[in-house]
Backbone as ProteinMPNN parsed JSONL, in Angstrom:
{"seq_chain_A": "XXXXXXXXXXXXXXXXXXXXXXXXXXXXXXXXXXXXXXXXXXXXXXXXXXXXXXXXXXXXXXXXXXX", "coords_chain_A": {"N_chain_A": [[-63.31, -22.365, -2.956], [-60.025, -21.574, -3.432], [-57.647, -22.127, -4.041], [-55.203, -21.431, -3.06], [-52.563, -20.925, -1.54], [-50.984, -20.188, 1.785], [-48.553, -17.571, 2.278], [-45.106, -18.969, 2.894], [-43.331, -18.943, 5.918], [-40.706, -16.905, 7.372], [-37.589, -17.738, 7.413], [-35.941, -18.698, 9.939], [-33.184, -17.835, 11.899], [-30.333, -18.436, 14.27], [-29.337, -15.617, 15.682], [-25.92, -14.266, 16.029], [-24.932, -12.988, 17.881], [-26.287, -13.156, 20.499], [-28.198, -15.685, 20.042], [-30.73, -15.743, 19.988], [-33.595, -16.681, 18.022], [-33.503, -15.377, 14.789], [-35.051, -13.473, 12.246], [-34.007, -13.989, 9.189], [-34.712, -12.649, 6.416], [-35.325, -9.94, 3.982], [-37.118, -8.081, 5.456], [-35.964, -7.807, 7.617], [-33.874, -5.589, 8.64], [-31.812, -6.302, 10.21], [-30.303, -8.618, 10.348], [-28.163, -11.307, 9.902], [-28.719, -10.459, 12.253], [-30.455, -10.567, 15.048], [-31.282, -8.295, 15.837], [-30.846, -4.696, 16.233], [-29.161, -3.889, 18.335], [-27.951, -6.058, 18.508], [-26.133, -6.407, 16.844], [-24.651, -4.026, 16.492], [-23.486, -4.863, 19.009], [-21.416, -6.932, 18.109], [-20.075, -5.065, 15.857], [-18.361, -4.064, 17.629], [-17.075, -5.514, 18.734], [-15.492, -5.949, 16.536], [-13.853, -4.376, 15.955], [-12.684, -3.739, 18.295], [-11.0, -6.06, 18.22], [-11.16, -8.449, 19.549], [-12.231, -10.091, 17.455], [-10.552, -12.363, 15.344], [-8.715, -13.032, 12.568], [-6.994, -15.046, 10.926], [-3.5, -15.236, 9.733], [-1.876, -16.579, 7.216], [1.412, -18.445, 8.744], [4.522, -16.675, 9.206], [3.856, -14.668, 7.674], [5.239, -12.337, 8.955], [7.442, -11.95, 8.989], [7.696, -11.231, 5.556], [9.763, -10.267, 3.236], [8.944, -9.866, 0.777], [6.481, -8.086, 0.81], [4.525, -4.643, 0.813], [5.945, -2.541, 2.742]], "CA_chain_A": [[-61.923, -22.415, -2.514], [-59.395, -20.898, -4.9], [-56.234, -23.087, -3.668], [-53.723, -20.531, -2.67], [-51.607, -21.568, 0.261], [-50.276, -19.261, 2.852], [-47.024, -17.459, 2.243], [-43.908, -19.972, 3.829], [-43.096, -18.626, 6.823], [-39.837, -16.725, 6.961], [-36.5, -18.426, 8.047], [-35.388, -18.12, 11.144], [-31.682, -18.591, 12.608], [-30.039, -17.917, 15.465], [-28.565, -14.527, 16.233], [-24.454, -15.028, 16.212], [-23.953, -13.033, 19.042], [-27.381, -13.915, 21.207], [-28.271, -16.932, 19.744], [-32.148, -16.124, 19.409], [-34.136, -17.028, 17.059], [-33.689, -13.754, 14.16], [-35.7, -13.901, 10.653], [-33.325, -14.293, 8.301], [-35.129, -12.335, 5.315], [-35.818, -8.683, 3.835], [-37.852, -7.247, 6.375], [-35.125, -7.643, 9.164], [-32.753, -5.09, 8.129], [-30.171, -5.979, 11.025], [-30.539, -9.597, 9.522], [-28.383, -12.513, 10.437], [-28.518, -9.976, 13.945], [-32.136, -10.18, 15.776], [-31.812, -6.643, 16.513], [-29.399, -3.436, 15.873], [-27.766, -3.844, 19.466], [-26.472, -7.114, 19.031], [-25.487, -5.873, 15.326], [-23.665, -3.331, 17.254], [-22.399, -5.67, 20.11], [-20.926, -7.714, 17.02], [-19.157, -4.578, 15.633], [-17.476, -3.161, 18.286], [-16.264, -7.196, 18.968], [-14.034, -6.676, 15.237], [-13.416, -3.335, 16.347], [-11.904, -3.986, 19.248], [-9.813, -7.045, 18.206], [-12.499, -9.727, 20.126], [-12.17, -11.755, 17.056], [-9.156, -12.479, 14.865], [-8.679, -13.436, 10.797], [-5.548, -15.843, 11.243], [-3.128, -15.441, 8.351], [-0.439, -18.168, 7.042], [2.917, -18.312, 9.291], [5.446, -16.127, 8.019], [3.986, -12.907, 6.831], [5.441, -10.663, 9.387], [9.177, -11.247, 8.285], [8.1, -11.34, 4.487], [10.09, -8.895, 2.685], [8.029, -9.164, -0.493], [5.044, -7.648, 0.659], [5.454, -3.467, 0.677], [6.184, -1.679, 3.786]], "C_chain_A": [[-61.015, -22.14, -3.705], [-57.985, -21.736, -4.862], [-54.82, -22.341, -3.077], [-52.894, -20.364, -1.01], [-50.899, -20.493, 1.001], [-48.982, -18.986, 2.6], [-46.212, -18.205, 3.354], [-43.647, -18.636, 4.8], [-41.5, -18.191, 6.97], [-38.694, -17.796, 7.719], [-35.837, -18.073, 8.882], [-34.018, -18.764, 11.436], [-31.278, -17.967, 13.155], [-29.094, -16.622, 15.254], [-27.06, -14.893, 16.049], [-24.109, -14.626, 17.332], [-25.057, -13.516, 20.535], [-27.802, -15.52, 21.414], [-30.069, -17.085, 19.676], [-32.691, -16.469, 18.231], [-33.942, -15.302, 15.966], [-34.53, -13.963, 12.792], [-34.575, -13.573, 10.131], [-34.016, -13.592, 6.508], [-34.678, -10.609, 5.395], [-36.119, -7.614, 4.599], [-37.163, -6.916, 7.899], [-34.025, -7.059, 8.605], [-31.152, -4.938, 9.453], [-29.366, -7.821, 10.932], [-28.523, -9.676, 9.337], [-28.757, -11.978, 11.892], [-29.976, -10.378, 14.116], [-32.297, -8.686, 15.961], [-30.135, -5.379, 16.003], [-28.362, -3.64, 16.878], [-27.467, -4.6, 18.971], [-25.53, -7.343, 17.563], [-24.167, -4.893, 15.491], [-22.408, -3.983, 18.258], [-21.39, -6.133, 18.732], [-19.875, -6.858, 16.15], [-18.233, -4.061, 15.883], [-16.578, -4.161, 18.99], [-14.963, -6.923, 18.128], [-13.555, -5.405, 15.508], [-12.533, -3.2, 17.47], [-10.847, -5.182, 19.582], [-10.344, -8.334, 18.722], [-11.976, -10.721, 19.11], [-11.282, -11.466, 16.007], [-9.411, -13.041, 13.417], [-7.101, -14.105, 10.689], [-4.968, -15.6, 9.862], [-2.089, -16.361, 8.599], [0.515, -17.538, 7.908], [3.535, -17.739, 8.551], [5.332, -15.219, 7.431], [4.739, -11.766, 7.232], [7.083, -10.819, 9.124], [9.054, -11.9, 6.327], [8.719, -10.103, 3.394], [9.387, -8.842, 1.141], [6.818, -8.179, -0.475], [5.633, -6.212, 0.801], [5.441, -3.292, 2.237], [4.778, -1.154, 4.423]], "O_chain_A": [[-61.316, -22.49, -4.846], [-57.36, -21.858, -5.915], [-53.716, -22.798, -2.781], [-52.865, -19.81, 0.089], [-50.025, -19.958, 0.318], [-48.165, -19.906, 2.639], [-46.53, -18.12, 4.54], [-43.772, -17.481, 4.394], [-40.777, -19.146, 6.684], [-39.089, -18.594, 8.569], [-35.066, -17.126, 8.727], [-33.76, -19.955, 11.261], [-31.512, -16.772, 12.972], [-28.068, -16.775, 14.591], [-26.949, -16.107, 15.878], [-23.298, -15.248, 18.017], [-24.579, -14.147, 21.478], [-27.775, -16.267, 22.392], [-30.656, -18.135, 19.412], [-31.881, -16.508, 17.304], [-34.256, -14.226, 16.475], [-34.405, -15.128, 12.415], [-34.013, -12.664, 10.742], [-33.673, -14.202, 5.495], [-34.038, -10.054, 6.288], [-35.616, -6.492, 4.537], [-37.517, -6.219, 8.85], [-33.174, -7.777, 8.08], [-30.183, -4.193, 9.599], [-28.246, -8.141, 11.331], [-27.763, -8.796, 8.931], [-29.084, -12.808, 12.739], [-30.631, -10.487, 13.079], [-33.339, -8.074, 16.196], [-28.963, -5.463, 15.637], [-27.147, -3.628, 16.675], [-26.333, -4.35, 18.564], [-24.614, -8.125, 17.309], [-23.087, -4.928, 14.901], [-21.191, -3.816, 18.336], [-20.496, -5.316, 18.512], [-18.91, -7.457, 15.675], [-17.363, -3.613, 15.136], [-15.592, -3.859, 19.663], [-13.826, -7.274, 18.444], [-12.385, -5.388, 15.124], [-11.594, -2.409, 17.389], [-10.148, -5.351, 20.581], [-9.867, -9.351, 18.218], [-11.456, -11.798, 19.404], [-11.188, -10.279, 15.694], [-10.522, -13.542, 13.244], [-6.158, -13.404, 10.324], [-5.699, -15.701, 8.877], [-1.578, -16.795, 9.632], [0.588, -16.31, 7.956], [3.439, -17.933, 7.339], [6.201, -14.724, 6.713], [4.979, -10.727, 6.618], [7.832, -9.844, 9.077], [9.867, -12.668, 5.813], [8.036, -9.204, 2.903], [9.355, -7.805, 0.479], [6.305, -7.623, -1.446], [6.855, -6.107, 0.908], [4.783, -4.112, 2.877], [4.785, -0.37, 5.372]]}, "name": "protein", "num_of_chains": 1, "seq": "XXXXXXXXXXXXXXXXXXXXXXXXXXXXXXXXXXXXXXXXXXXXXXXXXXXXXXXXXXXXXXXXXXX"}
């Protein structure tokens, strides 16, 4: 017996827009997605306004910022 233990098992976490299980490493290049669609579903979400980036009260009458 030589002692060498089984590579850890990768890390799995849920999908953001599914919610399956996705590996979480290297070898999943659509990674936190499970898959390309829902990598896709997920871009055409910020693309289409779906999900929002709130900024402070008050930017849209600040006259410092430029034009």
């Amino acid at each position: 017996m030589t002692g060498h233990a089984p590579p850890p098992e990768p890390r799995r976490v849920p999908c953001p827009t599914c919610k399956r299980p996705a590996v979480f490493a290297p070898s999943n290049p659509s990674r936190p997605f499970c898959s390309e669609r829902c990598r896709g579903v997920d871009l055409g979400a910020w693309a289409n306004e779906s999900y929002r980036v709130e900024a402070p009260p008050g930017r849209d009458n600040d006259d410092t910022l430029p034009d």
